[in-house]
N, C-alpha and C positions, 0 to 999 in steps of 0.2 A: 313119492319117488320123483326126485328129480334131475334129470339126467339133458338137460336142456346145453343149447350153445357146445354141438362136439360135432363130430365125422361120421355119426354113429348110419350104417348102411343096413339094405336088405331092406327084409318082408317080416311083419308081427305073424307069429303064428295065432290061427284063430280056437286058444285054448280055451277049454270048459273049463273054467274058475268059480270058482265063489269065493267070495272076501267074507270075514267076519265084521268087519265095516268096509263100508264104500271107502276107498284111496283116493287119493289126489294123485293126479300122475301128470306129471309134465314132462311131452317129448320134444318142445318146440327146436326148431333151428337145428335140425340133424339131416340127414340124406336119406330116410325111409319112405319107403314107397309101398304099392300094394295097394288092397283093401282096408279098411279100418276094422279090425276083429270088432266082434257082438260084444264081449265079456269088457270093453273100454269103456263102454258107456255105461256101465255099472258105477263107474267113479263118480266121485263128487266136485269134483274140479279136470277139467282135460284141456290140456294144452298140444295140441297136436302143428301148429302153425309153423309155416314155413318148411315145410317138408316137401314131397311128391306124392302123398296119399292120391289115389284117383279108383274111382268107383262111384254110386252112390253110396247111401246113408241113411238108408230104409228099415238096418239091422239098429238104426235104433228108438224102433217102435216094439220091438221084439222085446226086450227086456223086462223086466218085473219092479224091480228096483228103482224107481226116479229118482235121485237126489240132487242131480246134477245143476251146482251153482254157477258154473263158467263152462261155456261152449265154446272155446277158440281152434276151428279150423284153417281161419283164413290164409292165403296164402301157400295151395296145394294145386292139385288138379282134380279135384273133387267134380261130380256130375250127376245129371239125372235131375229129377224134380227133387223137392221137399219132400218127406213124411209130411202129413198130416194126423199127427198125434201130440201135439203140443200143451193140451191142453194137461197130459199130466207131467207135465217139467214144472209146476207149481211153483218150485225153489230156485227156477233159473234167473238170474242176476243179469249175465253178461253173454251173447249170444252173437259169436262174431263169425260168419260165414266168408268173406270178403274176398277178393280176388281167387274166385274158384272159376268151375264153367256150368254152374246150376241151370236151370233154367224152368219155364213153367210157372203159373200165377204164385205169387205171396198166400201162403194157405191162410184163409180166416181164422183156424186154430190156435196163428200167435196172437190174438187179442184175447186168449187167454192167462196171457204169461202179465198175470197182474201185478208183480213185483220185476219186471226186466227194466235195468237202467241204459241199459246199452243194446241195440240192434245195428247189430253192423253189416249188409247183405249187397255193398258198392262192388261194382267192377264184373256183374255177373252178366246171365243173360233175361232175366226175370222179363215177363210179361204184363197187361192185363193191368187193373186200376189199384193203385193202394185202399185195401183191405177198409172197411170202416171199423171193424173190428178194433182194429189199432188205437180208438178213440179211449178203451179201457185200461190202456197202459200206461197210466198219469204217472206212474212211478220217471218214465222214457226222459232223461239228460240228451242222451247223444242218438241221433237218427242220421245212417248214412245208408242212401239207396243209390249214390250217384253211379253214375255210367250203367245202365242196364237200358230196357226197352219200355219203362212205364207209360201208359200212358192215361189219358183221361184230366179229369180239372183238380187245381191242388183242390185239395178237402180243406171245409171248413173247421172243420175240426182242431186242426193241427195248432191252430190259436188259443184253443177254448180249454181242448180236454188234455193237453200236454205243456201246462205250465213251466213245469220244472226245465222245459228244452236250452240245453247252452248251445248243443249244435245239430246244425239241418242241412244237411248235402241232400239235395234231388238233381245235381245238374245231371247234363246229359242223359234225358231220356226225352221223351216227346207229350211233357206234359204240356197242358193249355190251360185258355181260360185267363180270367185277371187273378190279381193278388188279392188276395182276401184280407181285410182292413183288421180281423182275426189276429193276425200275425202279429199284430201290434200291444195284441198282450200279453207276448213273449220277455218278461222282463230279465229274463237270465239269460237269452240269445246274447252271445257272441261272434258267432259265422253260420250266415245265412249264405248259403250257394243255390241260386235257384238258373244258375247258366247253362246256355245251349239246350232251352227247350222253346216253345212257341207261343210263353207266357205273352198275352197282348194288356189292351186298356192303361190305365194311368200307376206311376207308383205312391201307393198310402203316404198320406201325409202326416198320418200319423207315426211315424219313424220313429219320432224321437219319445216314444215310450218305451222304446228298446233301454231302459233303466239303465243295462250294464255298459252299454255302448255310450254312452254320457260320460264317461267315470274313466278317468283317464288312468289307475294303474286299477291290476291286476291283483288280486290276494293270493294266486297260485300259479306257478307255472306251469303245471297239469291237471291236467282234467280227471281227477283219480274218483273214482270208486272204492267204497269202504261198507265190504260185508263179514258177517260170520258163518264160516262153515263147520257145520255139527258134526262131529263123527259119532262112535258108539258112546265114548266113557271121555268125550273132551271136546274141547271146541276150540276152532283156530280161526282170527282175524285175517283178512287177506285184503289186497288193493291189488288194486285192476285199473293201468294207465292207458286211455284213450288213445286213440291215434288216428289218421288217417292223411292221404294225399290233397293239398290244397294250390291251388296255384296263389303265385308266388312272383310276378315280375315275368307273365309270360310263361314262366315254366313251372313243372308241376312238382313238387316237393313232398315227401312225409313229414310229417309233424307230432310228436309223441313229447318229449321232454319238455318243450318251451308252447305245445297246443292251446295254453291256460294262458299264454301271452298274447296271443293272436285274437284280433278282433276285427274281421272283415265284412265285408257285403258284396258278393258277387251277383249281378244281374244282366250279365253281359249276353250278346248273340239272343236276345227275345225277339220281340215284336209289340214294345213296351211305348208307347205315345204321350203327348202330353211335355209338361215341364219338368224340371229337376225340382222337387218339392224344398224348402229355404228349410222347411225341417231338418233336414239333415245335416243341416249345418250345426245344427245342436249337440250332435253327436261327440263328442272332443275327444273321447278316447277310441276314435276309428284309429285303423292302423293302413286300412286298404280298402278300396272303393274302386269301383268298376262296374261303369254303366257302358261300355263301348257297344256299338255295333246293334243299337237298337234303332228307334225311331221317332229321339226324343228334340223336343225343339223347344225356341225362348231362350233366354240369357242366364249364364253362370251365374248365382247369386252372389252378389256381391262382398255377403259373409261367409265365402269360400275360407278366407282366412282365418275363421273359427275353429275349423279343423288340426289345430295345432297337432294332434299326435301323428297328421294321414304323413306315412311315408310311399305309399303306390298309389295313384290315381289314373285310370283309365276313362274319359270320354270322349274316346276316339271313335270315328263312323254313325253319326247321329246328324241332327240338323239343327244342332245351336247355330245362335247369331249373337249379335253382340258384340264390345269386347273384353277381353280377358282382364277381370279384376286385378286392382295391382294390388289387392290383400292378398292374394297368391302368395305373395314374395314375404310374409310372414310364415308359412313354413316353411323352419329350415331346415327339418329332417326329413322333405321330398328328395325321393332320390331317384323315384323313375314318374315321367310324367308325358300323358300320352293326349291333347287336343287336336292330333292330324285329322282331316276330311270331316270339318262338317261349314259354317259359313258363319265364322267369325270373322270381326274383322278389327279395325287399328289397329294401333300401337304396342309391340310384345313389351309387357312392364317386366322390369331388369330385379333384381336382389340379388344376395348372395350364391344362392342356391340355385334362383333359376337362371342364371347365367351359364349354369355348367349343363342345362339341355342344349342336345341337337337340334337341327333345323328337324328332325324327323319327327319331332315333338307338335312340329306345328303344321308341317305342309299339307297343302288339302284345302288349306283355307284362301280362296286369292285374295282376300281384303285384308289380310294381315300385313306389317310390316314393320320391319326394325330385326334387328340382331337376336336370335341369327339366322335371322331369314335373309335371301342374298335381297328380297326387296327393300328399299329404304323408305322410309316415312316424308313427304314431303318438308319440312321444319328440317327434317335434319338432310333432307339432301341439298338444300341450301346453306346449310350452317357447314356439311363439310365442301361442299364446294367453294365457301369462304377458307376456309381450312385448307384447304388446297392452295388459291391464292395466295395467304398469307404463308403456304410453304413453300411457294413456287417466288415470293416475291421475296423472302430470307434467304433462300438458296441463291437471286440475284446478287443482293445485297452481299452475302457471303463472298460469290464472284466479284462483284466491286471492290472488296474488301484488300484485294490482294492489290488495285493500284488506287492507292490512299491519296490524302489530302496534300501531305506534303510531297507526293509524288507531282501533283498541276502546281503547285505553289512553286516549285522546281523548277520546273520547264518552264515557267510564266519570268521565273528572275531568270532563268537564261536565257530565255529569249530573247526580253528586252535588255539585258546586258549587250549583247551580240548585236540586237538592233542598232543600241544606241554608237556602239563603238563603227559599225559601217556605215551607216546612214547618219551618223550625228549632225554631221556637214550639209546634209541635206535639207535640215531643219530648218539653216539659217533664210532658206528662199521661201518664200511667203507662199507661194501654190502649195507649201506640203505642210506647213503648218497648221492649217485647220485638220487636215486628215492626221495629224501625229495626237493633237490633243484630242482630237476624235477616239483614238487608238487607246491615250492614257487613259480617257473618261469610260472604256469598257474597260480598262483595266480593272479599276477603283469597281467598279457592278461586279466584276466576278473574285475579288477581293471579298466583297462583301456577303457574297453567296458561299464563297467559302468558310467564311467565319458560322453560317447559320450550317454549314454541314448539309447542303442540300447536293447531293453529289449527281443528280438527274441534269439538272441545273444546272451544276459546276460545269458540266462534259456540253454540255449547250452552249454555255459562256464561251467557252475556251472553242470549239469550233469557229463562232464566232469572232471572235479576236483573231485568231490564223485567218481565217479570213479577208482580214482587213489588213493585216500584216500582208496577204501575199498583191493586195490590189497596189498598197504599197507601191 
């Protein structure tokens, strides 16, 4: 029965049913509220998600019947602890509790669910240390516990005994402790989110075993699940597409169609020390990376530009020095990029791409300098103060422009036109003749200065000859 995606309102009544086989019942994405009747969980597939169910969920330890291959609650107002009766859901697959208001320790009873590919129990209120139990659930792809109140040190486990993991949300709770070098024989991880807890020590350098994270395309855009559920007299194939919220450029997204695209590494808000391991640079089919806001220090490696697929990079609030690689400027699909507050310093290297970040990209650093930060790098603050001059001295030149060459060549024949026809007579007395040939012989100099176009000159000349003209 599938009656999913409608208006459908009210309260299930809680009827004494029995099925002749277990049903699949999907009610997702409708407006019903209430408790969750006993007789639902009889089914073999239940999609209740996205409603306003709220109560606990204790009626279903009560049943007789387990068949149940898909648990999808998520997304109601669900409450109260866990059951702890897990261990007979034998055939459960898909177990997604998510965005309820649960609360109370992870029962150790799910480390009996030795065939679950998916646990999905983020955005709750859960207590208390993950389970070691969980170590038997090799079957486990997808683990999200982010946003809840865990606490205690990541387990070593989660390396060893959950091979198959593509995805690992723990952010936000208050786990510690280092990173277990474990993690790094995770070769089907794709998104690692271990943000906003109080992980400390160095990050593994062994990163770049991360297999899938190398491999710059994708063979799926989702992260699907592929089981069989048995009824009495037949059997139906079913897919079951992952999902969950990932940050994103800052802000926080769902992810379900295109989740099989995404390949990130969230480390941010720890207490993570040490250097940015050159490993990572191995990586090429990262997509996003975000170490902001730890306590990492040493120099951006230089084969930052190996990351050709990262398009978000975060290592902002940290204590690099340095400065910024201009292998940077080899990726061009960067499209948010965050270096603010930590102590780098020269010259911001330019490209295509990184020309179109803000100064907000960089500030924080006072040793940096160049565009577009308002500080300028010394080289170029002399090269444009050259640039200035030679536009301060064109815009003269421009001005000079308007009283040209044959404008003094003008006034120089009319003058001595005018000269000669008043004073000619004057010539004739020997006291003014040394001063007249005096007068020609700067003539012939600023003649000649005119011919070379020296117009600084020319206006010098020609002062001087008025001059001589007016002693005259």
């Amino acid at each position: 029965m599938d009656l999913s995606y409608n208006q459908i309102t009210g309260q299930i009544a809680n009827l004494s049913l029995e099925f002749y086989f277990p049903p699949a019942i999907d009610l997702g994405s409708n407006k019903l509220e209430g408790k969750i009747p006993r007789f639902m969980f009889k089914a073999i597939h239940l999609d209740l998600s996205n409603n306003m169910f709220s109560g606990p969920i204790q009626s279903l330890c009560a049943i007789s019947i387990r068949n149940l291959s898909c648990l999808d609650l998520s997304n109601n107002q669900l409450s109260g602890e866990l059951p702890d009766c897990w261990m007979h859901l034998e055939e459960l697959k898909i177990l997604n509790l998510a965005n309820n208001h649960f609360h109370g320790k992870i029962p150790s009873t799910m480390g009996s669910l030795l065939g679950i590919e998916t646990l999905d129990l983020g955005n709750n209120s859960f207590i208390g240390e993950l389970p070691s139990s969980l170590k038997n659930c090799t079957e486990l792809t997808f683990i999200n516990l982010g946003h809840n109140n865990l606490s205690g040190q990541l387990p070593m486990w989660l390396g060893t005994s959950n091979p198959n993991l593509v995805v690992l949300n723990l952010r936000s709770n208050h786990l510690y402790g280092s990173m277990p070098s474990h993690l790094c024989h995770l070769a089907h991880l794709q998104l690692l989110d271990l943000a906003l807890n109080q992980i400390s020590g160095s990050i593994p350098k062994c990163l770049n075993n991360l297999t899938l994270l190398t491999q710059k395309l994708s063979s799926n855009a989702t992260i699907t699940h592929l089981y069989e559920e048995d009824f009495s007299r037949t059997s139906k194939d079913r897919a079951y597409d992952d999902h969950v919220f990932w940050m994103w450029k800052g802000r926080e997204y769902e992810y379900k169609g295109i989740l099989g695209l995404v390949k990130s590494i969230d480390l941010s808000s720890n207490k993570l020390t040490g250097t940015i391991p050159v490993e990572i640079m191995e990586l090429a089919g990262l997509i996003s990376l975000n170490l902001s806001k730890n306590l990492l220090s040493g120099q951006i490696s230089s084969n930052i530009g190996a990351l050709l697929s990262l398009e978000v990079m975060d290592l902002s609030k940290n204590q690099l020095l340095g400065g910024i690689p201009s292998s940077l400027s080899r990726i061009l699909g960067l499209s948010f990029l965050d270096l603010s507050n930590n102590n780098l310093s020269g010259q911001i290297p330019t490209g295509p791409q990184l020309n179109t970040f803000t100064a907000t990209a960089y500030e924080g650093n006072p040793g940096l300098c160049g565009a577009p930060l308002p500080k300028n790098c010394s080289g170029e603050e002399t090269t444009q103060n050259s640039n200035k001059r030679n536009e301060h001295d064109g815009k003269q030149d421009d001005e000079d422009g308007f009283i040209t060459l044959g404008f003094y060549v003008s006034v120089a024949l009319g003058f001595f036109a005018g000269f000669w026809g008043v004073f000619g007579t004057l010539v004739l007395k020997r006291s003014l003749q040394l001063a007249f040939f005096k007068c020609l012989n700067d003539f012939k100099d600023w003649l000649y200065v005119a011919i070379s176009v020296n117009m600084t000159r020319l206006q010098r000349q020609l002062q001087k000859l008025i001059g001589v003209a007016i002693r005259l």
